[in-house]
N, C-alpha and C positions, 0 to 999 in steps of 0.2 A: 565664186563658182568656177568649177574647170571646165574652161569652153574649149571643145577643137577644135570648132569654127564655127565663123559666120559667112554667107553666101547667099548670093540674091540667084536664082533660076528660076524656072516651071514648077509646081506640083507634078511630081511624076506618077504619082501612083494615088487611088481611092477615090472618092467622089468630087475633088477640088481638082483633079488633073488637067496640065494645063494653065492653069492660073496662076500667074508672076506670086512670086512668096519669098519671103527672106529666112533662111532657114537657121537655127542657132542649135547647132548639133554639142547637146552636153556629153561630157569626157565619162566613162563609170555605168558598168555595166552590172546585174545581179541575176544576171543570168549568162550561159554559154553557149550559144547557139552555135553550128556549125557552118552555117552558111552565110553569116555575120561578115558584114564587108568594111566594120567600122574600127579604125587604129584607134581604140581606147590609150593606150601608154602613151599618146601625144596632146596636152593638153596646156591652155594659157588659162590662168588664176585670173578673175576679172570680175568686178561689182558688176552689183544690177545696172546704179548708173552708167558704166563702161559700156555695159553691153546694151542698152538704152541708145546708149551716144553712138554706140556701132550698127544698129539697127535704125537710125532715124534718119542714114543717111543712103537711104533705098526706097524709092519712090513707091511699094507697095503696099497694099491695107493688109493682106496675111504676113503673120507671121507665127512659121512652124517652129517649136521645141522638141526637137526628138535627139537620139542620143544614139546609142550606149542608151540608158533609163533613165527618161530625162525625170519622171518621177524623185528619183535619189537623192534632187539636187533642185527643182524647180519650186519657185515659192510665191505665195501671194500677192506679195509687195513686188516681182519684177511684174508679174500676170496685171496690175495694177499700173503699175508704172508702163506700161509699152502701152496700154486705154490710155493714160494719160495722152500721149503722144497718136492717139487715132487709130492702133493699129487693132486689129483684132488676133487675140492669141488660138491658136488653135498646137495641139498636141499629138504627137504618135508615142505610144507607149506600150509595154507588154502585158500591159493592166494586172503587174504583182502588187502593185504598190498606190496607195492614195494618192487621189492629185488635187489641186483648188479646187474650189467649188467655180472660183469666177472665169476660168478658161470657154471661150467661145466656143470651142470643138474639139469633140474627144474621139481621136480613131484610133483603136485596142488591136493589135495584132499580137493576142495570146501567145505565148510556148508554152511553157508549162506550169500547173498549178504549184503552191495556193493563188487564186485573186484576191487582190487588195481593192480593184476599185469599183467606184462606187457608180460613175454614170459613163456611157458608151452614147456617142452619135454616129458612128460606124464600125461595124466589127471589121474588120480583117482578117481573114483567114488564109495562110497556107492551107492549099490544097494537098492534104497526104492521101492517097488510096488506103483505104482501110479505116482511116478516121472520118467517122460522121457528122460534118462541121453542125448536126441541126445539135448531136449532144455535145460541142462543147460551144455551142451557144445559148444551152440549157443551163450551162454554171454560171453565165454574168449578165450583168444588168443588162434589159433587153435593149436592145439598138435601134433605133432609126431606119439606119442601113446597115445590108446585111452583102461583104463582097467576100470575094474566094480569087486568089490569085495563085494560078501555079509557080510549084518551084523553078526557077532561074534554067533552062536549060532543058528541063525536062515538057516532052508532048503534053499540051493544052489541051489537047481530046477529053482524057479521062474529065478536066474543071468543067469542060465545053458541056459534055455529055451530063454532071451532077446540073449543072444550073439551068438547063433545059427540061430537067425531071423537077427542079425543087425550084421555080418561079421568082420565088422570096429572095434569091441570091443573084448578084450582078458580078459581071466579070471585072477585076482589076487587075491591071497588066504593067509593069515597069518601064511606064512609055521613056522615062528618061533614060533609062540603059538601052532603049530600042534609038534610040533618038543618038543617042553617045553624046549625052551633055548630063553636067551635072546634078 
């Protein structure tokens, strides 16, 4: 697999925020987003076992696969293999693409269609004006939980203001860029 890292911090952002997690950010993206903070062209080739043996040495029970699409690249047998070792896998992805069935938690922050996948325990949505996150949570599998986080930089009013009118949505904020940690 192309890993461009592994890293123990916080959950910075969704409904786990806060909570210590060893993060295993895959290389490979299928999508272009513009606001993407992630050096895709830096990558180390490493087995499941490697990356096993790199994650069992961080005292957490979560551990996050996000990417670049960690879809593209993640597979049953590591999803398997990190349970072995106690950990619970949980996922961010842009829900184009299928993922395990056995993954502990699925948090979907959509860009753009077609979806591929098939089960959602938190949607994520960027906050765009003009986009009405209830229809593009009308195109996937219904969520658990339903968050909205504004873009990086830009006034939180307008999110503040949809999820005070639409109850069903909670706010999600990049506490670790707020924080200035990893």
């Amino acid at each position: 697999m192309r890993v461009n890292e592994i890293f123990y911090s916080l959950q910075g952002e969704g409904h786990f925020t806060g909570c210590p997690a060893i993060f295993v950010r895959l290389s490979g993206c299928n999508r272009a987003c513009p606001f993407c903070d992630t050096d895709f062209a830096s990558f180390t080739e490493m087995t499941e076992e490697e990356i096993v043996n790199a994650v069992s040495t961080f005292p957490a029970e979560i551990v996050v696969i996000t990417g670049g699409e960690p879809a593209m690249q993640l597979t049953d047998s590591l999803v398997r293999k990190l349970h072995a070792i106690g950990k619970r896998v949980h996922v961010e992805t842009n829900g184009s693409l299928p993922l395990p069935e056995s993954l502990d938690w699925v948090t979907c922050s959509p860009k753009t269609p077609p979806y591929g996948i098939q089960r959602i325990n938190e949607l994520k949505l960027l906050f765009t004006p003009g986009v009405d996150p209830e229809t593009v949570a009308a195109t996937l599998p219904k969520a658990q939980i339903l968050s909205l986080q504004p873009l990086a930089g830009e006034d939180p009013a307008p999110t503040i203001d949809y999820i005070l009118a639409h109850p069903a949505w909670r706010l999600s904020l990049q506490t670790h860029k707020l924080l200035q940690i990893r």
